[in-house]
N, C-alpha and C positions, 0 to 999 in steps of 0.2 A: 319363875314358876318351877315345879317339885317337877321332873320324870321327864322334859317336854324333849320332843325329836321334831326336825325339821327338814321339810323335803320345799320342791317348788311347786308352782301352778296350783296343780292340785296337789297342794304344799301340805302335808300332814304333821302335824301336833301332836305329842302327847302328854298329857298332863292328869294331875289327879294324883291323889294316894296312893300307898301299894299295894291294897288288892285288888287280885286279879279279876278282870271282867271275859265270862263268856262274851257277853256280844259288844261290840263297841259301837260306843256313842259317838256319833257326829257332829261338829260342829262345824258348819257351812259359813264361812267367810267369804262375801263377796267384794269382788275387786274392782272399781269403774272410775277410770279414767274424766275429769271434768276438763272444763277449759287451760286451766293453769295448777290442776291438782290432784291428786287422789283419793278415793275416801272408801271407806269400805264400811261393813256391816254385818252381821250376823242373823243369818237368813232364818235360822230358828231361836233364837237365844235373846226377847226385845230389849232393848235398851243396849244393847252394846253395836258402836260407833266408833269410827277412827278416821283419819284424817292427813295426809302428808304429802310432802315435795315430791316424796318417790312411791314406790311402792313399796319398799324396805319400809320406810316408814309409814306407811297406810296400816300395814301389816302390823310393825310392831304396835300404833296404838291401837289399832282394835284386841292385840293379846292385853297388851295392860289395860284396856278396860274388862275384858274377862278375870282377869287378874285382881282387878280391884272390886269387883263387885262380890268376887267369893272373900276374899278378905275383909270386906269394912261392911257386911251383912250379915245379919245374922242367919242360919242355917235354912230357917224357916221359908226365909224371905230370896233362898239363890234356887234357881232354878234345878229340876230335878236331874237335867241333862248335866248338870255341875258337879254333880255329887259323885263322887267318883272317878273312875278311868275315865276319858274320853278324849276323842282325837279331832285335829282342828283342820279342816281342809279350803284351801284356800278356792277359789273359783274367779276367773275373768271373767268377764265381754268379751271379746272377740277384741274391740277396737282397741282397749286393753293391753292384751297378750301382746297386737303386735308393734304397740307404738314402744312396751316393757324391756323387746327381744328384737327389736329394729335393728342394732348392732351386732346381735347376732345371724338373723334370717334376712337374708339377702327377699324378696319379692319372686324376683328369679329362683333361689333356691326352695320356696315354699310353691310353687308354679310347678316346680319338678317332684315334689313331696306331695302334693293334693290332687297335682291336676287343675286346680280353678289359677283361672288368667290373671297373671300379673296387675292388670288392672284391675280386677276386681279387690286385689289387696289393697291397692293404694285407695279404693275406694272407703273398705272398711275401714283401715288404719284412719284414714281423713274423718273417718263418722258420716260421710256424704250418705253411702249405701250401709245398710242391717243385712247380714247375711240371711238367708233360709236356713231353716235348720238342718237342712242336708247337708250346706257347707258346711255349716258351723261342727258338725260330725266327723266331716273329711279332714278338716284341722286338728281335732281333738283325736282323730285315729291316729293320722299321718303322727303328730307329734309323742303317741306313745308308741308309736314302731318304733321311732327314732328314740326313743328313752331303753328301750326293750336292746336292740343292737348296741347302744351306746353301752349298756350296763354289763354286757355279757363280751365285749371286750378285754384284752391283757396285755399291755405292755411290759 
């Protein structure tokens, strides 16, 4: 795809022709973790699905089904959020994020970043327990501190 940029989690896209858009459009890609897979969806956008081993791959086929429905449709028929700039942002579950970053986030080290108990992670990570939304906030803060300090580093 023309223009696209890619971040993680809340992984940003950019796609679309080159004029410039005051306001950007969003496209919400959600990320969820199944027994043996991952599939993802586009929370505003219907018909577009994906599906894979990873999440790399969940990811990339819900962009080529974005991909392919503005290509093999006619103008009429692609959604209005299509037309144009817009940016593609990925979204987890919870359970998600951490079975994703397992290798990365020790339980112990997100216990010292949120505050919520070790076990309550391995509960999430299992799908046993659904966070409240308060945790699920403390996660999503705690990890853009840690993007914030990360990025503003120099070696």
């Amino acid at each position: 795809m023309k223009g696209i940029k890619h971040m993680n989690n809340n992984t940003q896209h950019k796609a679309g022709n080159s004029k410039k858009s005051t306001k950007s459009k969003k496209i919400k890609i959600i990320i969820e973790k199944s027994d043996d897979s991952y599939s993802s969806y586009a929370q505003n956008v219907p018909g577009i699905y994906g599906q894979g081993d990873t999440v790399d791959d969940a990811k990339d086929s819900a962009l080529k089904g974005l991909e392919l429905l503005v290509k093999y449709n006619e103008d009429i028929n692609v959604p209005d959020i299509l037309k144009g700039e817009y940016e593609v942002v990925f979204k987890f579950d919870v359970e998600s994020f951490l079975n994703f970053y397992k290798k990365i986030f020790t339980n112990a080290a997100l216990e010292r970043m949120t505050g919520i108990n070790q076990k309550q992670f391995q509960h999430y990570a299992t799908g046993l327990k659904k966070p409240r939304p308060a945790q699920v906030k403390k996660i999503e803060t705690a990890m853009h501190q840690l993007g914030k300090e990360l990025t503003s580093i120099e070696l």
